[in-house]
C-alpha positions as CSV (number, residue, x, y, z in Angstrom):
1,X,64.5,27.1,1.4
2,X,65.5,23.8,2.5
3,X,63.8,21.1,4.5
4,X,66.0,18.0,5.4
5,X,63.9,14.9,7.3
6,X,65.5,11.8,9.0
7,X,64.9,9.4,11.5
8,X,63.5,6.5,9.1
9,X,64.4,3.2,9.1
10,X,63.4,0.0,9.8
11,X,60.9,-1.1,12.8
12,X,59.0,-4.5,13.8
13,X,55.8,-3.8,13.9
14,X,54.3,-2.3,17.9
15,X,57.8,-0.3,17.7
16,X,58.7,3.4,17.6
17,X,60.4,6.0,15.6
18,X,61.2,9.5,16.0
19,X,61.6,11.6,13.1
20,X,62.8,14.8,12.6
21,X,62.7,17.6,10.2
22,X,64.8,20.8,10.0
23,X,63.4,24.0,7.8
24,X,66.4,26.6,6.5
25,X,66.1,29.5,4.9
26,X,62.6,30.1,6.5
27,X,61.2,31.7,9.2
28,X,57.6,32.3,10.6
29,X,56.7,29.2,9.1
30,X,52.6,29.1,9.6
31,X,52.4,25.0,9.8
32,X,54.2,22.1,9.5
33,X,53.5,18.8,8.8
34,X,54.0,15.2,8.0
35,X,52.9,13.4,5.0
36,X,53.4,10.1,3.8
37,X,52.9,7.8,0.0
38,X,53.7,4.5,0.7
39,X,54.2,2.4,-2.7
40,X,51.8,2.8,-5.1
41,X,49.4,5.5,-3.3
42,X,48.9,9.0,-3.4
43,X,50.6,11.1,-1.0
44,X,48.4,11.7,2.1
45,X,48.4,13.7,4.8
46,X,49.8,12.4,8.3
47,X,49.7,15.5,11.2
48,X,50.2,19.2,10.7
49,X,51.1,21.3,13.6
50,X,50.4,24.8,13.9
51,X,53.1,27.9,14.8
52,X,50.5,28.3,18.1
53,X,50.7,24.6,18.6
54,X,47.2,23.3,17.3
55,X,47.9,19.3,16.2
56,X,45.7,17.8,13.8
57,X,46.2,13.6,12.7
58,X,44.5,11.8,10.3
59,X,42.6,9.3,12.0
60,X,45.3,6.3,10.4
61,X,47.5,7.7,13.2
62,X,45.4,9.4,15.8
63,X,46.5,7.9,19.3
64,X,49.5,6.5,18.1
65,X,51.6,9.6,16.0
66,X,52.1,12.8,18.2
67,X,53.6,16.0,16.1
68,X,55.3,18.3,18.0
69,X,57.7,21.7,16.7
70,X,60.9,23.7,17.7
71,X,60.1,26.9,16.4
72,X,63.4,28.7,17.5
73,X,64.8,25.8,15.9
74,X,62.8,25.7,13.3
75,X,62.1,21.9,13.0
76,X,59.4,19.8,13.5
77,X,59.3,16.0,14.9
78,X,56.4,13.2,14.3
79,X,56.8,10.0,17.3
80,X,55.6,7.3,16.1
81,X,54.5,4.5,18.4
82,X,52.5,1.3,18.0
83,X,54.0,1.2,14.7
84,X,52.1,-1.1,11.7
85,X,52.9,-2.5,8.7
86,X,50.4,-0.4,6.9
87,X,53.1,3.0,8.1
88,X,55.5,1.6,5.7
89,X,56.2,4.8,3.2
90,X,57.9,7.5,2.5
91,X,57.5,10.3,5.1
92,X,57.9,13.9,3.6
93,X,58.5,17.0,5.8
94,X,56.1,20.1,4.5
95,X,56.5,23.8,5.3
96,X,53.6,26.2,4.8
97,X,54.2,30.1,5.2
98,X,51.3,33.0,4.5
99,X,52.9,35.9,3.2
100,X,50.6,38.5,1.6
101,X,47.7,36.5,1.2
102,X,49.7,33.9,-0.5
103,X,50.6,30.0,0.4
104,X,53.8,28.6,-0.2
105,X,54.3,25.5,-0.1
106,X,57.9,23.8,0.6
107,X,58.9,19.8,0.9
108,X,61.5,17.8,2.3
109,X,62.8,14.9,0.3
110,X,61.8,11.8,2.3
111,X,62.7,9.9,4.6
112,X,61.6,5.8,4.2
113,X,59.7,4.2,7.3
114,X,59.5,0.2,6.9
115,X,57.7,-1.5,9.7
116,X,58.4,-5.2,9.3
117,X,59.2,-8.4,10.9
């Protein structure tokens, strides 16, 4: 299983990006999700999206971030907009998949967001 994200770069702040992640080896994936650690913090949660379509954000991004999935592609996508310094981090793609009761877990390596002027 492989999960390759892109789309990061560097953004003044009140910009946009697009970033996109694409799952192999996979299918029926159960959710997917963005998470981010910027520099110095813990990994945290940014929006998961659901194989039915259900969105959940954390309320950092709520308004502003909007998750949406391919799922014949097998990919998923976080806009960003209204971008602030305080997105800078790394964004991690995450694949979840129930299979017999059990959760597996799968991760992207990164892609870096810098909002800056």
């Amino acid at each position: 299983v492989q999960l390759q994200a892109f789309g990061g770069g560097l953004v003044q702040p009140g910009g946009s990006l697009r970033l996109s992640c694409t799952a192999s080896g996979i299918f029926s994936i159960n959710v997917m999700g963005w998470y981010r650690q910027a520099p110095g913090k813990q990994r945290e949660l940014v929006a998961t999206i659901t194989s039915g379509d259900y969105a959940d954000y954390s309320s950092s991004v709520k308004g502003r971030f909007t998750i949406s999935r391919d799922n014949a592609k097998n990919m998923v996508y976080l806009q960003m907009n209204s971008l602030k310094p305080e997105d800078t981090a790394v964004y991690y793609c995450n694949a979840e998949k129930i299979r017999s009761g059990l959760t597996y877990d799968y991760w992207g390596q990164g892609t870096l967001v810098t909002v800056s002027s």
